[in-house]
N, C-alpha and C positions, 0 to 999 in steps of 0.2 A: 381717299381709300388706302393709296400705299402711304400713306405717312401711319393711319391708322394699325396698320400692318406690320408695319414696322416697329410702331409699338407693343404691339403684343410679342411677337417675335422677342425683342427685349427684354420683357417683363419675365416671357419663358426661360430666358436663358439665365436671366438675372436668379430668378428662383431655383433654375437649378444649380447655380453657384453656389447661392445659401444650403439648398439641402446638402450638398457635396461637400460643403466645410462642415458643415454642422454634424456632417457622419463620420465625420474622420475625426471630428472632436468626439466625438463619442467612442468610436474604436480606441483613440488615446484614453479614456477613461475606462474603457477594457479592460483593454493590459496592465492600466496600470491596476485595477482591481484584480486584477488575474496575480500578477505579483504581487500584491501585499496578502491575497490568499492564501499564497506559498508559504510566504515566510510567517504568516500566522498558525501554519502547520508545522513547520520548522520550531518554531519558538513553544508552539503547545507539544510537539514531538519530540524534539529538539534534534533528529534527524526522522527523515522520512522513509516510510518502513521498504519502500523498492530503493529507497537509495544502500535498503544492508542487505537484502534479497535480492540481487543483480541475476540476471540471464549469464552473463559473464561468472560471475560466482559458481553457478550451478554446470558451467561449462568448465570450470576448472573440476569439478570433481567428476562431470562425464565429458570427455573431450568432442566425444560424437552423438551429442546429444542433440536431436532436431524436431522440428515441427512445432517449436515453441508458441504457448497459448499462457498470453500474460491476462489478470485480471488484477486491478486496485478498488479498493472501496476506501473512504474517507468515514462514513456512517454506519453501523453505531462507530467503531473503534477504528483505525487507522490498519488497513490489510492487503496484505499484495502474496499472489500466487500465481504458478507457473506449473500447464500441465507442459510437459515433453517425452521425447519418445529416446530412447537410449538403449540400443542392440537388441532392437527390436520388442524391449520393454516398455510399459507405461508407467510415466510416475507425475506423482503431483508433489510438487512442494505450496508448503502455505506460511503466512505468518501475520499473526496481528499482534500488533504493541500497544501499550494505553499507558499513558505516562499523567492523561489528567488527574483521573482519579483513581492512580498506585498507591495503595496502601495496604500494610497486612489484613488488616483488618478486610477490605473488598475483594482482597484475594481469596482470604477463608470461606468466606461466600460465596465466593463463586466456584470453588472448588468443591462445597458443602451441596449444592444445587448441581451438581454434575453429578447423573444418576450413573454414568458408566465407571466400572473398575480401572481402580488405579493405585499405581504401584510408587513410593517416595523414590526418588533419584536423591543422591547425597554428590556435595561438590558443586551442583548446578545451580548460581544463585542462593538467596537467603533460606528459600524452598522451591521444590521440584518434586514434580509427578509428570508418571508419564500412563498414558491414556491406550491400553493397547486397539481397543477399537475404532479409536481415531487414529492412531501414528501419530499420537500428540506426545510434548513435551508442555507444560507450562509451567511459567515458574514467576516469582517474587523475586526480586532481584534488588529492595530496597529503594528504588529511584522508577521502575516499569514494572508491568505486566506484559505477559508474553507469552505467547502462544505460538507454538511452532509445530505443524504437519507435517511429515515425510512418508509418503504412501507408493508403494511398488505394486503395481497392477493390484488397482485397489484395494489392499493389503498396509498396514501399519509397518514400518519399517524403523525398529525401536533405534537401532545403531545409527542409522540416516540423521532421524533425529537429534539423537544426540548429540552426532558430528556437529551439523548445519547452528544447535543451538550454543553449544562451545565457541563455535566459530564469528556466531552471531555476538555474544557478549563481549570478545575478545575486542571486539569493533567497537563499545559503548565506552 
């Protein structure tokens, strides 16, 4: 009976040796799936759009800006935004990039299918408009598309914009 016993005992522990490597071999295929997702964003992006919208970035233009609420989306287009709170004001910055399918031609369409008014920006990019009821810029920039928000207590912030999207190309 304790020989019996002993072997079970065994058999349990032996099994959970097997499970215990077998999940750490799989956590290593994780990560490593987790990194080549990166740099497959990377390589379709060719930087990633919170790597040019930083908290830091947005700190440099409000030094006392707090309560930061970051959000990314990967789908449809690659997007990261940031609500914060700044002298007791509310603002949201936003931005999505799309570098798969940039081209004038997608641009036009999708400018042509935006029922809100919009005004051409000159200087910004190949082409630029800016959206006053979004606080949008977007623009053709021959290489992306690019869309950029800047909203002061939910208010369109035409200058915000413009600043952040200057600031943004300057970095491409």
């Amino acid at each position: 009976m304790k020989n019996t016993s002993l072997k079970i005992v065994s058999v349990f522990l032996l099994l959970v040796v097997i499970i215990s490597c077998n999940s750490k071999s799989d956590t290593s295929k994780n990560k490593e799936h987790n990194k080549t997702t990166v740099s497959e964003k990377q390589s379709n992006n060719s930087l990633l759009v919170c790597d040019l919208l930083t908290e830091n970035y947005i700190k440099s233009i409000f030094p006392d800006a707090t309560n930061f609420k970051q959000t990314s989306m990967d789908k449809p287009y690659p997007s990261c935004s940031y609500r914060f709170v700044s002298n007791g004001t509310n603002y949201k910055f936003g931005m999505t990039m799309v570098k798969k399918y940039a081209s004038e031609k997608n641009f036009n369409r999708a400018m042509e299918s935006m029922k809100s008014k919009k005004t051409s920006l000159q200087g910004i990019g190949k082409t630029a408009y800016y959206f006053p009821s979004l606080g949008q810029v977007s623009l053709f920039d021959g290489n992306y598309i690019i869309h950029i928000n800047a909203n002061k207590e939910e208010k369109g912030d035409k200058e915000m914009a413009i600043r952040i999207t200057k600031d943004i190309l300057s970095k491409l």
